[in-house]
N, C-alpha and C positions, 0 to 999 in steps of 0.2 A: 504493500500500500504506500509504505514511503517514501521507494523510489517511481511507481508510474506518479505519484505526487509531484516529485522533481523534476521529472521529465513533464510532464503538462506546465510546471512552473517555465523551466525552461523556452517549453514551446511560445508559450504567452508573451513573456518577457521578450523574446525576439521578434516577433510580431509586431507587439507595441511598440516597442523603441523603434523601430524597423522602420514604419512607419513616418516617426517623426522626421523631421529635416528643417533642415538649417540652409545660409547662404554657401557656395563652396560644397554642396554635397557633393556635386558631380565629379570631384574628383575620387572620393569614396567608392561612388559606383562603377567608376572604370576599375578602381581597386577590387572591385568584390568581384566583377567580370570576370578579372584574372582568376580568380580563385577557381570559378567554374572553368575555365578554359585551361587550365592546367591538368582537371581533373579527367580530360579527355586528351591529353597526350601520349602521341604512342608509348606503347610499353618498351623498354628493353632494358632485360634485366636476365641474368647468367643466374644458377645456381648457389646457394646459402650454404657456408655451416654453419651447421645447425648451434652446436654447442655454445659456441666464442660469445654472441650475441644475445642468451637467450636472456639477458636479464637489462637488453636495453631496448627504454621504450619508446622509439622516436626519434626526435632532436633534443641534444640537453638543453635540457631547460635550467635557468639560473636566474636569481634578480637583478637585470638591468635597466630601470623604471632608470629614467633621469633624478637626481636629487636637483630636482627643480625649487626654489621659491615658491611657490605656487602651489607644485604635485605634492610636495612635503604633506601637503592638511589635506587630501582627496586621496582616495580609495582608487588609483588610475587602474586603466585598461591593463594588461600582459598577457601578448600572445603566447599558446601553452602548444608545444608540437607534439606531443606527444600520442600514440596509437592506442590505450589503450588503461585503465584501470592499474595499478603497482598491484602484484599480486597478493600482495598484505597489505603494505602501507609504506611510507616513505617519509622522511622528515630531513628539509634542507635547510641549514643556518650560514646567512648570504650579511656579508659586510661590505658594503663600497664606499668611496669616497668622489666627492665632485667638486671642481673649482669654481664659480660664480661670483661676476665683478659687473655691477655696473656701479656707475657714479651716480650722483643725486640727480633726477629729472623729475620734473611732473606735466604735468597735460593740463590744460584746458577745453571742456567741455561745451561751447556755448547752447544755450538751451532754443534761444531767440533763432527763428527757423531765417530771419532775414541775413542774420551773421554767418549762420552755418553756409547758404548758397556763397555768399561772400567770400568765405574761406574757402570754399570746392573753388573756387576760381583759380587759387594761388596753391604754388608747390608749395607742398607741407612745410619745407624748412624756410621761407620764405612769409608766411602767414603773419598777421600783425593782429590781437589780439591785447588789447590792455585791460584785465580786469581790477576793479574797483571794489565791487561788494557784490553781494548777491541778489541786489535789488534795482541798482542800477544795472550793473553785465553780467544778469544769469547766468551760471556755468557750474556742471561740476567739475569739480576740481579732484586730481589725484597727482600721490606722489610717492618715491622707491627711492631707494637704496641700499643694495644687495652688495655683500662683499665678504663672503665667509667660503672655509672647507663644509662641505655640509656630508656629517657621515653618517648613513642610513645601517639599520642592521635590523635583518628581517629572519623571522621563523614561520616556516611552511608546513605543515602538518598533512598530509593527503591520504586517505586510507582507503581501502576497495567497497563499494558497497556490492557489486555483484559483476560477471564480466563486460557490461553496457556502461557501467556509471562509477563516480568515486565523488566522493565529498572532501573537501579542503578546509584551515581554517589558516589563517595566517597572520601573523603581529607584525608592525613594522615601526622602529622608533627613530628617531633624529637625534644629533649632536649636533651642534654649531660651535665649532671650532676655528683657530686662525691657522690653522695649518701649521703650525714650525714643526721645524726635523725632531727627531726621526720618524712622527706619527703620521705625516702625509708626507712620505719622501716623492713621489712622481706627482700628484698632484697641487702639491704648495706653491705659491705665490712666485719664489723664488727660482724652482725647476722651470715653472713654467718662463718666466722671464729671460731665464739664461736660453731657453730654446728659441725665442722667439731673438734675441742678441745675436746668439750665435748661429741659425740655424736657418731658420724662416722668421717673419714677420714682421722683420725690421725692428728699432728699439722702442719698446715701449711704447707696441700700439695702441694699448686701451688707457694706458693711462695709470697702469698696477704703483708701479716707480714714483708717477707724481704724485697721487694720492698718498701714498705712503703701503708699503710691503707686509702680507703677514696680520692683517686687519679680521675682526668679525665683528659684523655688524649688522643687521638687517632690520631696516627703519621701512614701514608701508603705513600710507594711510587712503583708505579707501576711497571711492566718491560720497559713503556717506558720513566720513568722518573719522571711521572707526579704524583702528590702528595695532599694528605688530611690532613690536619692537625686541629681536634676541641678538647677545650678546655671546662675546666666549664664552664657551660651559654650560648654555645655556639646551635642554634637553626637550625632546619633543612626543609623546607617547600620539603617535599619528592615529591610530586606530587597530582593527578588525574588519579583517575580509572573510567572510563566506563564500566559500564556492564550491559548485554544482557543475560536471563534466561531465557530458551524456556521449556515448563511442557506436554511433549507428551502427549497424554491421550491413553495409550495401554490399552485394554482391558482386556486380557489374564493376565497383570502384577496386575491390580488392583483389579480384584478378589482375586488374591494373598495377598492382601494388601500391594502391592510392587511401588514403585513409583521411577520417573525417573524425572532427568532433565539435560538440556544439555547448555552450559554457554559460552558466548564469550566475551572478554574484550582486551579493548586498555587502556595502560595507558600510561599516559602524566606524563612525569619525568621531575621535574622542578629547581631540585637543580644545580648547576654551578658544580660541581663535573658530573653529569651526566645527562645532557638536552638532553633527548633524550624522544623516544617512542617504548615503547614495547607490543604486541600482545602474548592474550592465550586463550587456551579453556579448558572446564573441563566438566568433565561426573559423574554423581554422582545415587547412587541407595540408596533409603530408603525402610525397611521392617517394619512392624507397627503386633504389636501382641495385639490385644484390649482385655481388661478382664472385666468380669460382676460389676466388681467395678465402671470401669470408669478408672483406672488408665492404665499404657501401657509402653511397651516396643519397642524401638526401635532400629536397627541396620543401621548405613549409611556408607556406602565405596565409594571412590570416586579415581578418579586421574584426574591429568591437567599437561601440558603443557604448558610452558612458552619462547615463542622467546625472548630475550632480547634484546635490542639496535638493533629493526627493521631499528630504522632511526635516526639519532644524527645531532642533531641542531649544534656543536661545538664539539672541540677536547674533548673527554671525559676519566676519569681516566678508565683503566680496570678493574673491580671489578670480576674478573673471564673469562677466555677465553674462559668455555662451553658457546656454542652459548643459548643453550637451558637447562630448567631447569625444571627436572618433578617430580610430586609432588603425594604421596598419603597421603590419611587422611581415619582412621576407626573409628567409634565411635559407641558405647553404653551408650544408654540411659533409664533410668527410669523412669517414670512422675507419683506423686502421686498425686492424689486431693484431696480438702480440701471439708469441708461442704457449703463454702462460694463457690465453685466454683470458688475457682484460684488455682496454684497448684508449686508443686515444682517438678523442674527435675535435677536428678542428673545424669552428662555425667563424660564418661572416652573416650578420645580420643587419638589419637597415629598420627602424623604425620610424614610423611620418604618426605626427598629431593636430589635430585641429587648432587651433586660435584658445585662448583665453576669452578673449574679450572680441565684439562684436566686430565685423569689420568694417561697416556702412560707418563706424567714427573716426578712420582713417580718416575719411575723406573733408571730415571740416577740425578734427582735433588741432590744437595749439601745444607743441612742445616747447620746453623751456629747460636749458641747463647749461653748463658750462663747455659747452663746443669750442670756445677758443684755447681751452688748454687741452680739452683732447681729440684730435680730430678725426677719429673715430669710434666709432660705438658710443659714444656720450648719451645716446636716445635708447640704446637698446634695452633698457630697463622697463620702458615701457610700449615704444615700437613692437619689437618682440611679441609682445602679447597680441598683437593685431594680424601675428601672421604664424604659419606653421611650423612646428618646432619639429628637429629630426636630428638623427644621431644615428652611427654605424659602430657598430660594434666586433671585435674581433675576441671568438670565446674560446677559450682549448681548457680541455675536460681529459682528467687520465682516473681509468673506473676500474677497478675489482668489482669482486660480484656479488659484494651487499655493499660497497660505501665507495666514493668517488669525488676529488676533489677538481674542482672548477676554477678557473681564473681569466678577467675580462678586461679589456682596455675599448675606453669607447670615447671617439671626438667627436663635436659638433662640427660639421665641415662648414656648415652656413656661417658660422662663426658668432650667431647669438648667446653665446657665452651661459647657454641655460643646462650643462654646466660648458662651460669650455671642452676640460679633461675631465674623466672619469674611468677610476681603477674599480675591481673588486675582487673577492675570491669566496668562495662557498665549499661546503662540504655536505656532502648529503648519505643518505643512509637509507638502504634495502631491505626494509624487515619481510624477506621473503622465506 
């Protein structure tokens, strides 16, 4: 009874959300295209052994959510590649770190619909906006400043309910840290600086140097007033995720060697900044190319859907005014075996996310910050939130045949600094 429950839960919740839409879908929907159009690629795939692989299920999976500003207080999307139920249960404890810098910026909102035409008129960095008060120049107003290590560390609990379905539960908390050595050695202020000196980027293009090295800080205050402000040391209990994994068993797909699964989750937001509860689903397809070695290739694409702040216990900051937030994830994987029969998989992954914040306010918004001392990125503190945020990841995974340890390095290539760099490494565990 409790799992056709979950699965009708499942179904519903995908449906609905499904349904909904936003400006920018259609790039989602070329996305979820893909998914089906993969799902009908020729087959060619050699012969398995059997043994080497019987205890991996999928793509490794591991937590690489961005330690985003933002994602920190929300329950986000994570594509899950995996084929099938853990045949008892699993439990992965996932630590990363992320660099994020922006300088002080805020926006102007004007409300007065004669201003706003006005301001479409003029490139955004060029706009003239003098606000006064909010009675003579309507406007909301926001403003950010981001400049911490932020180090997430999460526990995944995932147990079998039957061979179609599994249920998860998951904890993830926050540190805000300034990064000095030896706690952030790849991602601190100062690594990152010297690469970009010595290496690419030229000196001090965002400005880390001028501000001053080695900083945490994270000052926000919303359009309605309401405000974040963490500090070094300062700790964040993000929440609880529920989730729900249904493993259709299509026929036609797994001749193919193509596999499907379909994902529902609630999470329980527990920080004072944003106690609330947020609802998603996610659809995800994996291709498996087996070869006479044992070794194997894999392809998984996925997307999800994210309601955010279904329901809020308390007045909560707005961390973004998109209702909804959708997510794709592609990955490519490689899995080699060893003579011992455990093996190493090397992933390249690419994940795309929707907007924070609306994007119809690009078009009349007024930024404001100190652009002359740094001449670039000075806006991306809140720019950023107007457009899609992404990040590629390079994962390699070496597994025994109840526990396997993970390690991930992930950049933002757009170079929205949401995080810049991001390390991590996890260990997970087989109770088969």
């Amino acid at each position: 009874m409790l799992t056709k429950s979950l699965e009708h839960l499942t179904e519903v919740l995908y449906i609905l959300l499904a349904i909904k839409s936003y400006k920018g879908v259609g790039r989602f929907v070329f996305l979820n295209f893909l998914i089906v159009l993969i799902a009908f690629y020729p087959q060619q795939s050699f012969s398995q052994t059997n043994g080497a692989l019987i205890h991996k299920n999928g793509i490794e999976y591991t937590d690489i959510l961005p330690t985003h500003h933002f994602g920190i207080f929300s329950s986000r999307i994570q594509q899950r590649f995996s084929i099938r139920p853990p045949l008892k249960g699993s439990l992965q404890i996932s630590v990363s770190s992320g660099n994020t810098f922006h300088p002080f910026v805020e926006a102007y909102l004007p409300k007065n619909t004669d201003t706003r035409n006005r301001l479409r008129q003029t490139v955004w960095y060029n706009r003239q906006f003098a606000f006064v008060d909010r009675e003579s120049t309507p406007a909301e107003h926001i403003s950010i400043l981001a400049d911490a290590i932020i180090k997430s560390f999460n526990f995944n609990y995932i147990f079998r309910l039957n061979p179609k379905n599994e249920l998860g539960i998951e904890a993830r908390g926050y540190l805000i840290t300034n990064g000095r050595f030896p706690f952030s050695f790849f991602t601190n202020d100062e690594t990152i600086e010297w690469f970009h000196s010595n290496v690419a980027g030229g000196e001090d293009p965002f400005g880390r140097k001028f501000y001053g090295q080695n900083q945490a800080n994270i000052d926000y205050e919303d359009r309605n007033g309401r405000r974040v402000g963490l500090d070094n040391g300062d700790f964040i209990f993000g929440g609880l995720i529920f989730r729900h994994i249904h493993y259709p068993q299509i026929s036609f797909l797994e001749k193919k060697n193509v596999h499907l699964n379909l994902g529902s989750q609630l999470g329980l937001n527990t920080s004072k900044e944003n106690a609330s509860i947020d609802v998603g689903i996610t659809a995800n397809l994996i291709k498996t190319w087996k070869f006479n070695s044992g070794n194997l290739f894999n392809i998984g694409i996925g997307s999800g859907l994210l309601k955010k702040n279904l329901l809020n216990f308390d007045e909560v900051v707005d961390f973004g005014n998109s209702a909804f937030l959708g997510s794709f994830g592609a990955t490519l994987e490689f899995t080699k075996v060893t003579q011992q029969n455990n093996y190493h998989a090397f992933g390249l992954h690419y994940r795309l996310q929707s907007s924070y914040n609306k994007k119809k306010e690009q078009e009349y918004y007024k930024l404001s910050g100190d652009w002359q001392a740094v001449s670039a990125g000075w806006h991306n503190g809140l720019s950023t939130l107007y457009s899609e945020l992404s990040a590629w990841s390079f994962i390699y995974t070496y597994a025994f045949k109840s526990y396997k340890i993970s390690m991930y390095v992930s950049e933002d290539l757009t170079v929205h600094n949401a995080p810049d760099l991001q390390t991590g490494i996890s260990l997970a565990f087989n109770f088969n």
